[in-house]
Structure formats: C-alpha cells, structure tokens
N, C-alpha and C positions, 0 to 999 in steps of 0.2 A: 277748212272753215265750214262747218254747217251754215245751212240756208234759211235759217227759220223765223228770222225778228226782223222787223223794220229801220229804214238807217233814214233819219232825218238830216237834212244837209240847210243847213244856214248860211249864207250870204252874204254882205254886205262891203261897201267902201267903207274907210275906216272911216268915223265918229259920226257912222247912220244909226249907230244905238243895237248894234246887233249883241254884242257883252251884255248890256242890261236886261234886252229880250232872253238871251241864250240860258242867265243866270234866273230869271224869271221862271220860264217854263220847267229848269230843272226843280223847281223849290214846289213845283205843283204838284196834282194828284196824280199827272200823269207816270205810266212805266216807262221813264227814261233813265237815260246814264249816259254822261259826258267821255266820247271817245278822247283821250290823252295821244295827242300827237309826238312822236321821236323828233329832236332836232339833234343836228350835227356844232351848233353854238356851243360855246359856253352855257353855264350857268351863271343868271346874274344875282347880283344879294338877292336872298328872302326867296329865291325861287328852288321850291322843292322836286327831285326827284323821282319820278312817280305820280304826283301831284300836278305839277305845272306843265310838265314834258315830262316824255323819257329821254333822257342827254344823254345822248351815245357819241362815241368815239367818228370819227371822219371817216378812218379805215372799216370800221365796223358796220357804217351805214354803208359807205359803199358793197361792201360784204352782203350785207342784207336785201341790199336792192339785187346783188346778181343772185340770191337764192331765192328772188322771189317773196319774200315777207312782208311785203306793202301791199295795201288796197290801191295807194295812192301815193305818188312821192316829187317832190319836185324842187328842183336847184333856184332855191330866191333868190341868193346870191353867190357868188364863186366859192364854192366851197362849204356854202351853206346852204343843208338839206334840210327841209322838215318830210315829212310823210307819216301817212296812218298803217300801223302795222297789223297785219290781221288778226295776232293771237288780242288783240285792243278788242276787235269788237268779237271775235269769238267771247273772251272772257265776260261781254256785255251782255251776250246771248247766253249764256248760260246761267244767268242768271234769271234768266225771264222778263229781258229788258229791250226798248229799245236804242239803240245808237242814236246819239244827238254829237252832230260835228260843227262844230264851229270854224269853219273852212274859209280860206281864200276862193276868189270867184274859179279859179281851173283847176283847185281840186276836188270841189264842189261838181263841176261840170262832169271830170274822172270820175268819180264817185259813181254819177248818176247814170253815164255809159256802161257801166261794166254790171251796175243793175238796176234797169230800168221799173222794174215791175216792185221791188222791195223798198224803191225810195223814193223821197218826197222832199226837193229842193222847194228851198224860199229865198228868195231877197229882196233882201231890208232897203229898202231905196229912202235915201232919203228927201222930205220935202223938195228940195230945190239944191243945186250945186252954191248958191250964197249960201242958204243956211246952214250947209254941211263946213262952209271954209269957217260960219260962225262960230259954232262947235266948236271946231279946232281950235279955232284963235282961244274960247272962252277955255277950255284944259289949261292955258297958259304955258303948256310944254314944250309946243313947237316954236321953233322960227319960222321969219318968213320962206326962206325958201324951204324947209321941209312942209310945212303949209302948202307950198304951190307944187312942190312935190304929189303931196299926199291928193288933192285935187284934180291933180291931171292922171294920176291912178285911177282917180273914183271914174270920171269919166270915162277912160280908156273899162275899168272894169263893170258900169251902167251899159255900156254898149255886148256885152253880154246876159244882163238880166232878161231876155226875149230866151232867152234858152234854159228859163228854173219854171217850175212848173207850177208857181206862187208868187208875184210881186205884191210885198207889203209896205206900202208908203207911212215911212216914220214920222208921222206929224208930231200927233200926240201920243207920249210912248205908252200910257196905258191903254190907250186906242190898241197900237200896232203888239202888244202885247195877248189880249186878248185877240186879236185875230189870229192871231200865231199859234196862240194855245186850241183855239177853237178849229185851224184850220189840220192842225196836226191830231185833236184829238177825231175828229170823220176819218183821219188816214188809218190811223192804227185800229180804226173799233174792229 
C-alpha cells in the first residue's frame, strides 16, 4: 500500500448526524472518496455489493485477517466482522484522492494509530445525550430498549472523543457541516 493521500476518519454515536455530514462533504469540491468497508453479514434487501460493503464470506474474512489485508478490522459481533481492506484505500489513492471513513469510534482510533501524521480524525458529538435519544425516538425505527441500547453506546463511545484530533458539536447540521468541510479542507491543502 503506497503512502501518499490522506485518510479522513469520521466519528460519531449513532443519530449525531455523521451519515448526512459524511454524505455532505463527499458531494463537495473536495478530493475525497468514500472507503467501502468488508463485512462478514449477510447482505440486506437493496444493499449492493461493492457499493454498500464488500460482503465476503466468514471463512474468507477470517482468511484475510490472517494474511494481513485490513488497515482495520474488528468483531461487532460473534461472527460478525467489518474491516477496511487496504487494496480500499490503495484504489482511493490511485486515483488522486483522499480516504474518507465513516467509522465506528475504535476503528477510527486504529486508523489513526497506525498513521498518525497522514490522518485526521473528527467527531460528531452530539448536542447533548437528550437530544441524540431525540433523534433516535424521531427515525421512529427504534424501540425503546434499542434506544437505550444505542445511548449507552454513545456514551460509553463520547468518553473516547478526547482521543480524535477534531471534536465537532452537531447542533445545527449545516453549522457542523461546514466546520467539517472547512476543517478537513486546512488538512489536505
């Protein structure tokens, strides 16, 4: 994997607005391109290969982790792997681009370990732990207890935001939009 582009790393607890930031700054003038994460899941309706994930086989991910082909890789659940695979961002750099990850908070962290000097973590915090349970309730997709699920994540993953090298508070999201764009565009000049 050549060393040449820079790898943005995005953040957040789910429903801090990090999807609409991430989908934001790709639509801009900036030279980005969205790394495509591998999972070891299924594919669900309407979700494309290539596109959404790369959805590889269980055995294969495993395979791939012992030959080394992740930047980044990590068990969400029993048997269920995601990870960012290197020829992902090689293929992003060869094109004269840089990496934009839309990451959980410890592969974001991983990321940003292994290169310090080429990347530029953010996270999306949200206003306040009410307003983020807000959110959630308003998608109308959760239950309650995946709500109090999804909140006691944010919290447990807020007490890592002191270790991204950008906290951006999602008040107002074209506020935290433009700060993102503006903070990552001083990164890469």
């Amino acid at each position: 994997m050549e060393h040449n582009g820079k790898l943005i790393i995005i953040s957040a607890p789910s429903g801090a607005g990090k999807t609409s930031i991430v989908k934001s700054i790709l639509s801009s003038d900036l030279p980005l391109d969205f790394s495509i994460s591998a999972c070891s899941r299924p594919k669900r309706e309407g979700e494309i290969d290539g596109k959404d994930y790369y959805f590889l086989d269980l055995n294969d991910f495993k395979k791939m982790i012992q030959d080394e082909l992740f930047v980044e890789w990590e068990e969400v659940y029993e048997n269920n792997f995601y990870g960012t695979l290197k020829s992902e961002v090689s293929r992003i750099w060869k094109n004269a681009k840089d990496v934009v990850f839309d990451i959980d908070v410890k592969g974001g962290i991983n990321i940003k370990k292994q290169f310090p000097e080429q990347s530029l973590s953010i996270f999306i915090m949200p206003p306040s732990i009410q307003e983020l349970e807000n959110r959630l309730r308003k998608r109308g997709t959760e239950t309650d207890e995946t709500i109090q699920k999804r909140i006691s994540k944010a919290n447990y993953e807020i007490s890592f935001s002191s270790q991204f090298d950008k906290i951006i508070v999602n008040d107002v999201l074209e506020d935290a939009i433009e700060e993102t764009y503006n903070t990552i565009k001083n990164f890469i000049k």
